[in-house]
N, C-alpha and C positions, 0 to 999 in steps of 0.2 A: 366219737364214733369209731377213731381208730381201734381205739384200748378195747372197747368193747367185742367187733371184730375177731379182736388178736382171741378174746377171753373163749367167744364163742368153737371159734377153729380148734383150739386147747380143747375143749371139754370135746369136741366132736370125735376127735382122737383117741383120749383118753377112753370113751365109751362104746369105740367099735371095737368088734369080734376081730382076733386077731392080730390084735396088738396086746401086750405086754402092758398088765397096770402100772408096770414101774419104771416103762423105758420114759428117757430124759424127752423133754419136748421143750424144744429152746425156739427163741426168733431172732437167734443172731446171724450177720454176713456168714455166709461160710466161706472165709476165708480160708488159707492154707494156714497159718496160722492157730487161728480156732479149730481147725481139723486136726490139728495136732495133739492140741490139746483134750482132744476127746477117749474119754477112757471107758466111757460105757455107752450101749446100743442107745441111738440117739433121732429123735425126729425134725429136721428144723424147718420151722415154716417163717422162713426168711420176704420180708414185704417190701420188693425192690421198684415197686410203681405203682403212683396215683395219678388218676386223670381223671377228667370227665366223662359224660356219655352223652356228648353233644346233639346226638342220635334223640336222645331222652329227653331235651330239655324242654318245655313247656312255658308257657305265656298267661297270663292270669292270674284269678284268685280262686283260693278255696276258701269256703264260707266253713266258719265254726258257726256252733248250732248250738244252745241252751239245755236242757231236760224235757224244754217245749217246744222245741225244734223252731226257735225263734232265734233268727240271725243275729250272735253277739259282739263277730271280729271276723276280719278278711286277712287272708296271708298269701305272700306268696306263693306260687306252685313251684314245693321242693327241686332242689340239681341232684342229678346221679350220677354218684363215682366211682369208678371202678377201682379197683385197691386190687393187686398182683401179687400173691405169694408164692416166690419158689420155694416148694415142697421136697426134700429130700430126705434120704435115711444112712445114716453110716453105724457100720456095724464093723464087727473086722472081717468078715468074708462078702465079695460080691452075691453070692448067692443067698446068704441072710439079709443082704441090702435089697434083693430083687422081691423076696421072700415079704419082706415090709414093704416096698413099693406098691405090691400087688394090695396088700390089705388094707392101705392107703385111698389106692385107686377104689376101693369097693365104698370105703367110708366114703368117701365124697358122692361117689355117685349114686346112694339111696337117699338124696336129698336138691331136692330142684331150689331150697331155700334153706335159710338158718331156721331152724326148728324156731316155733312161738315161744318156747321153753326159755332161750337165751337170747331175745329179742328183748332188750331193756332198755333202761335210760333214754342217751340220745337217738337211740335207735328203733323205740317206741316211738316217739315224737311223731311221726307220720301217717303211723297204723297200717306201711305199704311192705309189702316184704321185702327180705334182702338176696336174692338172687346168688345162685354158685353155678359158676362152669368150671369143669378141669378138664385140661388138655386138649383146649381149643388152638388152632394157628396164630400164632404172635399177631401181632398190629406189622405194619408191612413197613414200620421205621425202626423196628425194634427186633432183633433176635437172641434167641437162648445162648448161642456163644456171645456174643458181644456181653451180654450178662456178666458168664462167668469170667470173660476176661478185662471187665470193671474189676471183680472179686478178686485178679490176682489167682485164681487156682482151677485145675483141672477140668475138662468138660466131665460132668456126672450127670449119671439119669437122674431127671426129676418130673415132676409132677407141674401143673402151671394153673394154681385155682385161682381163680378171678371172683371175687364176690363184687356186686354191686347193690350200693345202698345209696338209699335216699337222702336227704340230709337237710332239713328245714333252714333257713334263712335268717332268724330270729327277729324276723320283722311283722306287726301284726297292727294294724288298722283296727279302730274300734268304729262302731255303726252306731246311729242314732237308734235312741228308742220304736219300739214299733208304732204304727200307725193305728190306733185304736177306734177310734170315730170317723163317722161314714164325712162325707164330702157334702156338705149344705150352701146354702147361698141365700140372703135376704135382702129386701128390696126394699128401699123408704124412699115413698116421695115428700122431698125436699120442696118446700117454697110452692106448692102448688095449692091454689084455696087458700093460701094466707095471707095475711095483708102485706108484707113484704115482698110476695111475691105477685101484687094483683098488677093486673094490666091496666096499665095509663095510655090514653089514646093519645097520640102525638100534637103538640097543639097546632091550630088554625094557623097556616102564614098568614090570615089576614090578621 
């Protein structure tokens, strides 16, 4: 799910207005370090937090269904997790970094979900979409400094996309065959009228 994710936000990048086909789009820490080491206009969509959506959790099963829409296996009802990427741009000028922030901020926000397009794999498995928010307020245990000062390096603007996907359980029940034939019931009288069963009258105490 994650890989997949990572692949999707790449291509979403890559294919908005306003960005550059050839700037670098990495998903590493941006450490001071790696910041250093950067020599060309750079996007990095760094994934510093997985949780759940405890909010989202659900109890039950979902029934899979045949071509005859004939119950074939029950599964759990899927957990959602939310996956945090901080979103930033380094260039050598603040104003070419704000310049991509902005086109950034436009990419993410013409999409309420990962397009059907880059919905694959494990992340088909559900058939339920994957959800995008950017630049919503942190969780109230969590802030963007204390982030950057885990990373070791400077406060910088960034972006904060929260995608949240579905994630099936890998467990799946199988159900008996269908029920084809109606519900009957027959009735044999045993022993009555027969000589085994005929009635002896109880003999005389005298």
């Amino acid at each position: 799910m994650i890989g997949e994710i990572d692949e999707a936000l790449r291509a979403l990048v890559k294919a908005s207005e306003g960005i550059a086909a050839d700037i670098d789009i990495a998903l590493d820490a941006p450490t001071t370090d790696w910041a250093a080491r950067r020599n060309a206009p750079t996007v990095d969509l760094f994934l510093y937090d997985i949780r759940e959506d405890v909010r989202r959790r659900e109890f039950g099963f979902i029934e899979r269904r045949d071509e005859h829409g004939i119950v074939v296996s029950r599964e759990p009802a899927p957990r959602y997790f939310k996956l945090s990427y901080l979103v930033t741009a380094w260039t050598q000028r603040p104003d070419d970094e704000h310049r991509l922030l902005d086109a950034l901020l436009r990419c993410f926000l013409r999409f309420d979900a990962i397009p059907d397009a880059f919905v694959v794999d494990t992340l088909a498995e559900t058939g339920l979409p994957c959800s995008i928010t950017i630049a919503q307020p942190p969780p109230e245990d969590r802030a963007f400094a204390d982030v950057w000062s885990s990373l070791g390096g400077e406060l910088k603007p960034s972006l904060d996309v929260v995608v949240t996907a579905p994630l099936t359980r890998a467990i799946s029940y199988s159900v008996g065959p269908p029920v084809t034939a109606g519900v009957g019931a027959s009735f044999e009288a045993i022993g009555f009228g027969s000589e085994d069963a005929r009635f002896e009258p109880a003999p005389d105490a005298d």
